[in-house]
MARBA-356639 format. One record per residue (C-alpha): residue number from 1; residue in one letter; y, z, x. Coordinates in nm, 4 decimals, padded with zeros to 6 digits. Layout:
<sites>
NUM;A;Y;Z;X
...
</sites>
This chain:
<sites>
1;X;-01.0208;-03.2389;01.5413
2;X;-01.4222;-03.1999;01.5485
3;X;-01.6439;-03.4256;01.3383
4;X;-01.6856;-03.1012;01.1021
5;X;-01.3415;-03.0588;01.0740
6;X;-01.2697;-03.4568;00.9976
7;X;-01.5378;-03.3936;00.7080
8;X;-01.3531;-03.1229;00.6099
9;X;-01.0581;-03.2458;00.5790
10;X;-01.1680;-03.5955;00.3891
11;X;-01.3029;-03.3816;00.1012
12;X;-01.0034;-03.1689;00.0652
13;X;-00.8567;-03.4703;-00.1221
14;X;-01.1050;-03.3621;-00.4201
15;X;-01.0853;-02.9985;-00.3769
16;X;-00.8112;-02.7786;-00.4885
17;X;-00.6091;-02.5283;-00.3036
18;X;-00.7930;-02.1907;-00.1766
19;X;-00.6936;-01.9429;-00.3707
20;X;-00.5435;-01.5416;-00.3247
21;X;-00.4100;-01.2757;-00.5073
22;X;-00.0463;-01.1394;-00.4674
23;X;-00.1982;-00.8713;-00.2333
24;X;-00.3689;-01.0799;-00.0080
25;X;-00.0551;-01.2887;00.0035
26;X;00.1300;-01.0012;00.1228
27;X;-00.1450;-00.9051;00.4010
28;X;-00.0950;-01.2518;00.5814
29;X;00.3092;-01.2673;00.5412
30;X;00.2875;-00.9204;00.7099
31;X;00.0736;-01.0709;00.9781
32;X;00.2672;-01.4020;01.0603
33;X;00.5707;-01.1712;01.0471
34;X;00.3909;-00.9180;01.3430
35;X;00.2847;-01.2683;01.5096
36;X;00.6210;-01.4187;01.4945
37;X;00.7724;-01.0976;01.6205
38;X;00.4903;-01.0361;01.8960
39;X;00.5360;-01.4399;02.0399
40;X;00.9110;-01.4705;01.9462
41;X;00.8546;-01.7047;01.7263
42;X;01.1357;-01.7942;01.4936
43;X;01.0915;-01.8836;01.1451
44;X;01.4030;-01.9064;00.9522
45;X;01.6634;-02.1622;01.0333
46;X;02.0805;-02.0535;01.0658
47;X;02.2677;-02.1421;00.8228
48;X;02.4846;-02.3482;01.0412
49;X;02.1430;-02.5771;01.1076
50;X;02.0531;-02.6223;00.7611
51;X;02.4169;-02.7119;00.6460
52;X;02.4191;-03.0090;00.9362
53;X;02.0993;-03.0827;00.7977
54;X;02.1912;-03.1420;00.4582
55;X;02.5221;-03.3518;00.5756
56;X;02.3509;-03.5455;00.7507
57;X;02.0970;-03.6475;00.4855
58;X;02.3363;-03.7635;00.2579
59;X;02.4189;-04.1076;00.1816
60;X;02.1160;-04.2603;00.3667
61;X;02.0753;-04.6104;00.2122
62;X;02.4251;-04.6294;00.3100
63;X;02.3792;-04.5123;00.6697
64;X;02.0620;-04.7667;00.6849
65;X;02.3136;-05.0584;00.5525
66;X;02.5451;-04.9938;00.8687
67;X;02.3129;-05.0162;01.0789
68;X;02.0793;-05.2939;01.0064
69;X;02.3256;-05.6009;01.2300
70;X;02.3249;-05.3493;01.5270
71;X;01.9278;-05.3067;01.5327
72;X;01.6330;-05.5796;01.5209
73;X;01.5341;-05.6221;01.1388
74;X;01.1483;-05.6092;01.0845
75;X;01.1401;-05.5171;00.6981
76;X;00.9917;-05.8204;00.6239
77;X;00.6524;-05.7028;00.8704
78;X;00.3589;-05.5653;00.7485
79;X;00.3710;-05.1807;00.8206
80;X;00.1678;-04.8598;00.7118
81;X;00.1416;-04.5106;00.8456
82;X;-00.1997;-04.3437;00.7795
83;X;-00.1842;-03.9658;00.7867
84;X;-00.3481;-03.6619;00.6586
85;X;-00.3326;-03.6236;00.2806
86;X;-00.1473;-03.3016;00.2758
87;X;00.0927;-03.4627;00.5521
88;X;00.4944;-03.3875;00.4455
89;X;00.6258;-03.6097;00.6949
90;X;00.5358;-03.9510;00.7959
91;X;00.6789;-03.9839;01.1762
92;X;00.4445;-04.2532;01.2810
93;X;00.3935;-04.6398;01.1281
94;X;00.2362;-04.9351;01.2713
95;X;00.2003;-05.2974;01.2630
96;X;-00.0237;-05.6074;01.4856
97;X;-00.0097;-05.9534;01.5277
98;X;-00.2678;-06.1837;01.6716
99;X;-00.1434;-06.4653;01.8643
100;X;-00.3343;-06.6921;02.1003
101;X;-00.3517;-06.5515;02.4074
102;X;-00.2463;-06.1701;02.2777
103;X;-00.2292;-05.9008;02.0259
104;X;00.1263;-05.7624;01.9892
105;X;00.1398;-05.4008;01.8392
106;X;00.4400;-05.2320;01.7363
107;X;00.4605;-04.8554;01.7084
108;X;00.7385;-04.7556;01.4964
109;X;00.8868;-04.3787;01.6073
110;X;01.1233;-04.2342;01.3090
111;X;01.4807;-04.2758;01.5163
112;X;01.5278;-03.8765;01.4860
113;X;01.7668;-03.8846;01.8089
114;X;02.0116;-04.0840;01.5136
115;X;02.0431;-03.8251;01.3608
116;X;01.9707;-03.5191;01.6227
117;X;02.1710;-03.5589;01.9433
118;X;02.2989;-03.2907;02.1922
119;X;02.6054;-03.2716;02.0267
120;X;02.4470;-03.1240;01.7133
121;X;02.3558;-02.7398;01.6452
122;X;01.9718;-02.9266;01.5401
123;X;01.9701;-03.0166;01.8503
124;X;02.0164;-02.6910;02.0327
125;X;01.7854;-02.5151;01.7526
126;X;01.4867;-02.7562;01.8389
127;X;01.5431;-02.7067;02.2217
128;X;01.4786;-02.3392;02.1190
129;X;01.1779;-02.3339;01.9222
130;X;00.9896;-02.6046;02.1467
131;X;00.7684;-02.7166;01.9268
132;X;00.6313;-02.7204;01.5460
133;X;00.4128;-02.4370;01.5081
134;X;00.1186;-02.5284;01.2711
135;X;-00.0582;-02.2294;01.1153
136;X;-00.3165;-02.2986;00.8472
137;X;-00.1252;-02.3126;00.5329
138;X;00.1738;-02.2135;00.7516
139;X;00.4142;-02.4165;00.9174
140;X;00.6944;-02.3203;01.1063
141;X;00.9502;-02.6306;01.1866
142;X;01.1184;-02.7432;01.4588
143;X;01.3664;-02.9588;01.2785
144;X;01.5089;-02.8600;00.9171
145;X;01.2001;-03.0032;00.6965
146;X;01.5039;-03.1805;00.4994
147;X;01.5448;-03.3941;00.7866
148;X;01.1656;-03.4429;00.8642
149;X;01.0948;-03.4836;00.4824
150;X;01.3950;-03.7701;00.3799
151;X;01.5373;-03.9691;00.6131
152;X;01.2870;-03.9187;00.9538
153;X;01.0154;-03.9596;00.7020
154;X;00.8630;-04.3281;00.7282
155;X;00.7903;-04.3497;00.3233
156;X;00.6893;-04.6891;00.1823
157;X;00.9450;-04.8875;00.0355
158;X;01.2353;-04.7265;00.1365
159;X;01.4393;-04.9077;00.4477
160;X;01.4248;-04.6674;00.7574
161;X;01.5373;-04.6237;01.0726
162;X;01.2795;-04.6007;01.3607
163;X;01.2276;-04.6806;01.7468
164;X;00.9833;-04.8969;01.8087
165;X;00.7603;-04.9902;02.1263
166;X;00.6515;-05.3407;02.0595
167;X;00.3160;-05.3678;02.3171
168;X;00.2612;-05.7059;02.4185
169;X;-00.1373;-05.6695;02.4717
170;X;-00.3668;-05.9422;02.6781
171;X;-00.6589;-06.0505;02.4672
172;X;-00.9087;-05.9915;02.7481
173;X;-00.8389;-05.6575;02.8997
174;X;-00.5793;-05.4847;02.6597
175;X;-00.3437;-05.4471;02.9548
176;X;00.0357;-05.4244;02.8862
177;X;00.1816;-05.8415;02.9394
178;X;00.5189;-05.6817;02.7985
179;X;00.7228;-05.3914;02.6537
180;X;00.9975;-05.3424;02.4640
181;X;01.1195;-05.0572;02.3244
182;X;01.4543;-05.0498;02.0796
183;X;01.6181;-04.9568;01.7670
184;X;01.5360;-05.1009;01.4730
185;X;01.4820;-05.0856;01.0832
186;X;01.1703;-05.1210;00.9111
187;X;01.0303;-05.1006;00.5301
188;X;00.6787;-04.9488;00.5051
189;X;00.4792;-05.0917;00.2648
190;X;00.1899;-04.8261;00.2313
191;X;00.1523;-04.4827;00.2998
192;X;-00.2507;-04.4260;00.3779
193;X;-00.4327;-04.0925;00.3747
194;X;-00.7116;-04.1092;00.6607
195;X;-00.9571;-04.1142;00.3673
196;X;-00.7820;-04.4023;00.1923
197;X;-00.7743;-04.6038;00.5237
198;X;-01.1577;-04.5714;00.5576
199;X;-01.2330;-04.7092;00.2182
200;X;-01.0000;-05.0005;00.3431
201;X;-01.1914;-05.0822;00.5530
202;X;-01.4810;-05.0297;00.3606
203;X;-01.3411;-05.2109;00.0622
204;X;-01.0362;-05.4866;00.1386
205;X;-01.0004;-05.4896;-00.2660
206;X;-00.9038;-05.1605;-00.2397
207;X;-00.5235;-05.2582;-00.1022
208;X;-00.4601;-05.3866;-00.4548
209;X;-00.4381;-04.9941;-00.5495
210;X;-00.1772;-04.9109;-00.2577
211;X;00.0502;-05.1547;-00.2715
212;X;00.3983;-05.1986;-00.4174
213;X;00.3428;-05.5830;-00.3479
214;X;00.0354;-05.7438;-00.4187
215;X;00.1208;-05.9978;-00.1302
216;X;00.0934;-05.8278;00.1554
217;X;-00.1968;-05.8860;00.4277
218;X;-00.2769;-05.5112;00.4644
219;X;-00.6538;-05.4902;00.4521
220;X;-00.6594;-05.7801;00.6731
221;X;-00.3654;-05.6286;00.9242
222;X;-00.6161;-05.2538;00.9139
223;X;-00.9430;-05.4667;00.9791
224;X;-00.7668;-05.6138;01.2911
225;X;-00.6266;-05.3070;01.4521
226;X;-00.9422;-05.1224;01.3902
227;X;-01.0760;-05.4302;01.6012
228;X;-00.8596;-05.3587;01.8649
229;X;-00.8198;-04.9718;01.8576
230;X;-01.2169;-04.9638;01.8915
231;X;-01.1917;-05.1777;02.2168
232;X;-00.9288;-04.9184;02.3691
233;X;-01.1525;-04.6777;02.2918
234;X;-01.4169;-04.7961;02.4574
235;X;-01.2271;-04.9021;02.7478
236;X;-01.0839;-04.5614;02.7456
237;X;-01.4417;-04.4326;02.8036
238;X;-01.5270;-04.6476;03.0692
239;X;-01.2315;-04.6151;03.2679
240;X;-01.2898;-04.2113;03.2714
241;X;-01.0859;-04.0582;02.9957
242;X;-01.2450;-03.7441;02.8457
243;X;-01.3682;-03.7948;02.4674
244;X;-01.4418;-03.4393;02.3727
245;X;-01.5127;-03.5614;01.9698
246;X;-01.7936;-03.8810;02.0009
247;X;-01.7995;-03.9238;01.6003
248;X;-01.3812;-03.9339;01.5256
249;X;-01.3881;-04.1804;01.2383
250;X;-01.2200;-04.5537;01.1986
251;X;-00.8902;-04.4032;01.0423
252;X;-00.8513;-04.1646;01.3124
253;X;-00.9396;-04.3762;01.5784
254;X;-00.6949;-04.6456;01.4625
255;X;-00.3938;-04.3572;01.5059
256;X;-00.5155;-04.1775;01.8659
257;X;-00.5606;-04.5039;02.0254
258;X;-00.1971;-04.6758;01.8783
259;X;-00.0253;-04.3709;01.9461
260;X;-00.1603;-04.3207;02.3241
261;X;-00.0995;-04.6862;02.3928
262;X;00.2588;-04.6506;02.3059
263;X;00.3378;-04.2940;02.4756
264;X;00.1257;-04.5048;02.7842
265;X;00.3925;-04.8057;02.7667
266;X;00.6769;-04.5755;02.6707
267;X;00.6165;-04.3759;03.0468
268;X;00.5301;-04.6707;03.2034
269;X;00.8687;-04.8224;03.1120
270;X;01.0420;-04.4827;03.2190
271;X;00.8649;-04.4544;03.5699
272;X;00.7922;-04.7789;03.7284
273;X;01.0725;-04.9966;03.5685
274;X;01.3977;-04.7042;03.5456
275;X;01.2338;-04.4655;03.7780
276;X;01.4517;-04.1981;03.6016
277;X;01.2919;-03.8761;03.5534
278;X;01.1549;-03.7767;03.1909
279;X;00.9473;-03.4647;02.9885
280;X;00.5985;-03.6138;03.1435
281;X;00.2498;-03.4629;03.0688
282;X;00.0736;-03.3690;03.3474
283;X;-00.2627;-03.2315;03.3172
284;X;-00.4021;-03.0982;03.6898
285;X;-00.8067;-03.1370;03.7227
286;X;-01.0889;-02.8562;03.7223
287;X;-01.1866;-02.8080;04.1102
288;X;-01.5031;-02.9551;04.1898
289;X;-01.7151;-02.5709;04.1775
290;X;-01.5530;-02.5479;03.7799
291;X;-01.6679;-02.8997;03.7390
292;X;-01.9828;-02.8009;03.8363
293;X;-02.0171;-02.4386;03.6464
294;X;-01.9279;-02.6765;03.3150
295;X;-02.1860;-02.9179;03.3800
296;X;-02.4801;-02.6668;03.4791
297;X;-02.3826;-02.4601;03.1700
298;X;-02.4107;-02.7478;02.9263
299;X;-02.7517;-02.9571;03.1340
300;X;-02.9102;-02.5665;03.0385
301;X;-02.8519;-02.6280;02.6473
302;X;-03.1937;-02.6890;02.4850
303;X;-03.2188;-03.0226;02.3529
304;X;-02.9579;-03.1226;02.6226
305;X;-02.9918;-03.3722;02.9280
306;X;-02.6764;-03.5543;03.1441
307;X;-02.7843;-03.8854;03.2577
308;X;-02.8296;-03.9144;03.5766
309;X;-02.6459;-04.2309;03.6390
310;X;-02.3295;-04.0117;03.5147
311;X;-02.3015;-03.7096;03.7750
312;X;-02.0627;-03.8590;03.9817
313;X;-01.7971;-03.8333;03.7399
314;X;-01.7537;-03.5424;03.5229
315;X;-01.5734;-03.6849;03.2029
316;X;-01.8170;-03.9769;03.1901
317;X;-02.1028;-03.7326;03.2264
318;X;-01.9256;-03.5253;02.9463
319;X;-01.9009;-03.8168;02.7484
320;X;-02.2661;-03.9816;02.7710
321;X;-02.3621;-03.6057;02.6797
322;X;-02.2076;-03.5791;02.3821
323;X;-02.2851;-03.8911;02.2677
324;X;-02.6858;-03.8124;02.2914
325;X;-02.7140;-03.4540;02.2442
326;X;-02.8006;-03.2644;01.9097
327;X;-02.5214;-03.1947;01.7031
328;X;-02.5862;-02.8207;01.6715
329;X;-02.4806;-02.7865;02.0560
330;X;-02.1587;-03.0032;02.0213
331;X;-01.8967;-02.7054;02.0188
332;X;-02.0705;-02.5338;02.2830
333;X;-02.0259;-02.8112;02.5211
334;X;-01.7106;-02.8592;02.4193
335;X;-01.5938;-02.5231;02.5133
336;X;-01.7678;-02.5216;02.8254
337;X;-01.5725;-02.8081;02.9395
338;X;-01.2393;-02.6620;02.8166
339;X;-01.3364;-02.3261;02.9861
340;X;-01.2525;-02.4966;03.3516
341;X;-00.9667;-02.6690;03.2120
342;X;-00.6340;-02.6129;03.3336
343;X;-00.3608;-02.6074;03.1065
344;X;-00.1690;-02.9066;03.0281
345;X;00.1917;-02.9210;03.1494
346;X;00.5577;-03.0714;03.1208
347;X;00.6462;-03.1751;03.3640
348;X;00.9850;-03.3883;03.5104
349;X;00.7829;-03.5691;03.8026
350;X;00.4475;-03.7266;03.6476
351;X;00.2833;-03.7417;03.9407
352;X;-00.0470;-03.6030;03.9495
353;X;-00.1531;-03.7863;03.6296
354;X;-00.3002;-03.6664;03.3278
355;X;-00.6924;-03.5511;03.4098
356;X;-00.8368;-03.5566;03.0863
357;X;-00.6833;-03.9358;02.9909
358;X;-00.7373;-04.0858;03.3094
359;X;-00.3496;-04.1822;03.3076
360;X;-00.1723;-04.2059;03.5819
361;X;00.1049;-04.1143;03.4354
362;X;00.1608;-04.0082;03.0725
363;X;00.4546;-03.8444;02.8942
364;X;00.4981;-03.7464;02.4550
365;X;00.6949;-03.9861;02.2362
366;X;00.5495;-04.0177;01.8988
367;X;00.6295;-03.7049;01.7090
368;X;00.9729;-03.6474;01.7870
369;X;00.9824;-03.4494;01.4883
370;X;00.7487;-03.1992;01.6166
371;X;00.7684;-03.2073;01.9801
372;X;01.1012;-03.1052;02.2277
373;X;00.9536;-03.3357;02.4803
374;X;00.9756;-03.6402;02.2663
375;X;01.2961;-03.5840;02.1272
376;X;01.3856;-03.5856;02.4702
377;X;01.2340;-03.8592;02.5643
378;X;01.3897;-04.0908;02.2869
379;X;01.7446;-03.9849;02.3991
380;X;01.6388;-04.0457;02.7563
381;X;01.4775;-04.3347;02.6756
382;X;01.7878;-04.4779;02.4439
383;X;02.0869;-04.3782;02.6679
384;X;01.9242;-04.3388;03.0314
385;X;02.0768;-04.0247;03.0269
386;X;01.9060;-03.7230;03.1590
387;X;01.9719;-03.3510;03.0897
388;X;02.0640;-03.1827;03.3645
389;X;01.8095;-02.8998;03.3144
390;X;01.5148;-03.1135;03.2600
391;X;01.3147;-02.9168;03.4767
392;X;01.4108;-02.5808;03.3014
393;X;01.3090;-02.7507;02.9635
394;X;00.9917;-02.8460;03.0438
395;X;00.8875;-02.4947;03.1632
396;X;01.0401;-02.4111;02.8043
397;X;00.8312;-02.6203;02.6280
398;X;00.5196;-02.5272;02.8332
399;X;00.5564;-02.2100;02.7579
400;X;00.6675;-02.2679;02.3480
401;X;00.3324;-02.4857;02.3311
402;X;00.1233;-02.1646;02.4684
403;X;00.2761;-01.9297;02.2515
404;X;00.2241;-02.1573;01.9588
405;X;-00.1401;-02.2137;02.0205
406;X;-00.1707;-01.8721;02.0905
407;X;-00.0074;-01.7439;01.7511
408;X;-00.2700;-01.9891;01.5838
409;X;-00.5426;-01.8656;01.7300
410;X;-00.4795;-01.5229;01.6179
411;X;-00.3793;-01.6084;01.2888
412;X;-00.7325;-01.7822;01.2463
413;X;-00.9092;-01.4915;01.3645
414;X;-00.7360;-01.2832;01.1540
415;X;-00.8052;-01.5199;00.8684
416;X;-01.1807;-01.4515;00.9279
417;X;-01.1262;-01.1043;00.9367
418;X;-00.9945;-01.1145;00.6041
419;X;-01.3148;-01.3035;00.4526
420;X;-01.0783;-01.6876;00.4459
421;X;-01.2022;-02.0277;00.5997
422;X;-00.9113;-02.1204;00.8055
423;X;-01.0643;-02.4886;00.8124
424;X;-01.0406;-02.4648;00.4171
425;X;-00.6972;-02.2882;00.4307
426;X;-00.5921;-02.5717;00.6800
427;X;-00.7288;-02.8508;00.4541
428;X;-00.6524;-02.7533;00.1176
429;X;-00.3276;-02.4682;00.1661
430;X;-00.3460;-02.1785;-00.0293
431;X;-00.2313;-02.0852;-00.4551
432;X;-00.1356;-01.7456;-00.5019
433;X;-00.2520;-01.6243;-00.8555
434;X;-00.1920;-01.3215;-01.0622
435;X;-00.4814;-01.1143;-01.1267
436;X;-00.6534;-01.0540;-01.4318
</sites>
């Protein structure tokens, strides 16, 4: 998400929906419909998937109260999720200590492999579709949204089921002391919109507002992983990872960083302690001439200059670029960089690293709601046990991620075409009134 787009999207809490007419509303259903035909793309879910859906959505206090003695118990913890306000799903929460001589973040993962396992028809459906398919004011599942929506959705209050990667962290260089990852239950005790998280940090007196119980340490619990997500950040930068967007915000910081860390551990765990094979992400590099094409394009921007202590290595000089160049050439070097890149991959060996992080190795395992290769993950992660096809799935899901991103991209330009914002449309969805 650009810095635009970020703006964007933090005054679409005040804004209402874009509106259309019924006509208009017909012109993009006939276009999705052309889209989802052209990319086979599928929209509706069988019956059969919604009915397992539904069963297994029932009775889930109960379900939760069976579980609890076979899982570690961290209700009692101070946990939030922070997430866009139009968000219908809440996948993601997070919690940090500081201790002595370490931070310890936990990452809590909505357990969807609970309740979607190979054994279920959800299961085979997601394998399918490969991904979530996000088109603005469009979205196109991968999982029934009665699953993502009740019982996968981390809401505050409510006990839940989640996996969590607890990330023992030294104070000095952030570097992994410990991991665990396991089952366990958690109660979330605030459910943030990016723009509510900024004013908490802003304003601690603020938490007063989202909270069920006045007693919990939340603006002090946001101030300290803000501390920490900066540092990883920064450390992200200086070890080489690309940072294509120099002015993300606190809120959004706060999420990239916790989430990376824990799909970081969450591989790490999977390669050099199992050494059992997993959905990785491997992203290959530009060759050295594309490197080269990018950086001579953007050093001929007016108003732009790469330092010169930064040649050596493209990202960094990327980086230091955008950092000091105007802000009316930001998308253009942007998309000169991502001109030369090479696609990003799945992958079942992770060797070769992910380019644009700097990782060595790097796999998905945040959004199992949204993502084949994180469900995968969590079931490979949970049981050990690896699907036979693994390779054949992660071409599948390579390919479902182009075809999604390429559906979007057409269904923004045609957007345009038909005189709509599809930042707008994104930010704020769409009302269809009746004309006058």
């Amino acid at each position: 998400m650009t810095s635009e787009s970020q703006a964007e999207a933090g005054t679409a809490e005040s804004q209402g929906p874009v509106e259309i007419d019924e006509e208009m509303a017909r012109h993009l259903e006939n276009k999705r419909e052309e889209l989802f035909e052209k990319l086979g793309i599928r929209d509706e879910f069988p019956q059969e998937v919604l009915d397992e859906a539904e069963e297994r959505t029932e009775g889930i206090q109960q379900q939760i109260a069976d579980e609890v003695d076979e899982r570690d118990d961290l209700r009692e913890m101070t946990t939030w999720t922070v997430d866009p306000i139009d968000a219908q799903d809440f996948d993601d929460a997070i919690s940090i200590e500081e201790r002595d001589e370490e931070y310890v973040l936990w990452v809590h993962i909505a357990d969807v492999t609970h309740y979607v396992n190979p054994d279920t028809a959800m299961w085979d459906e997601a394998v399918e579709r490969g991904n979530t398919v996000y088109l603005p004011g469009y979205t196109i599942h991968m999982l029934p949204p009665v699953l993502a929506e009740t019982v996968c959705s981390l809401v505050p209050n409510e006990d839940r089921l989640a996996h969590t990667v607890e990330m023992h962290l030294d104070k000095e260089t952030l570097g992994y002391d410990e991991i665990e990852i396991y089952k366990s239950v958690i109660r979330s005790d605030a459910r943030l919109t990016y723009t509510e998280a900024e004013n908490l940090l802003d304003e601690p007196e603020s938490a007063d507002d989202l909270l069920e119980d006045p007693e919990v340490d939340l603006a002090e619990k946001c101030e300290l992983v803000w501390e920490v997500a900066d540092r990883m950040h920064e450390q992200r930068k200086e070890e080489g990872s690309l940072v294509l967007n120099p002015a993300r915000d606190r809120a959004h910081t706060i999420i990239e960083e916790c989430m990376l860390k824990a799909n970081k551990a969450v591989t790490h765990k999977l390669m050099w302690d199992r050494g059992v094979e997993a959905m990785y992400r491997v992203h290959p590099q530009p060759s050295p001439d594309e490197w080269d094409e990018a950086l001579r394009e953007i050093q001929e921007l007016d108003g732009v200059s790469i330092p010169a202590d930064s040649w050596d290595d493209p990202r960094k000089a990327v980086n230091a670029t955008l950092e000091e160049a105007p802000g009316r050439q930001l998308d253009k070097i942007q998309w000169a960089v991502m001109k030369v890149m090479p696609r990003a991959k799945y992958m079942n060996d992770p060797f070769g690293g992910h380019h644009a992080l700097n990782f060595e190795i790097y796999g998905h395992f945040t959004s199992p709601i949204r993502r084949l290769s994180d469900l995968i993950n969590h079931w490979i992660v949970y049981t050990n046990d690896v699907p036979e096809d693994l390779a054949a799935l992660c071409d599948h899901a390579s390919d479902q991620q182009k075809d999604a991103e390429q559906c979007e991209r057409e269904y923004k330009d045609f957007l345009q075409e038909v005189g709509l914002d599809p930042s707008a449309v994104n930010n704020r969805g769409i009302e269809v009134v009746d004309e006058e």
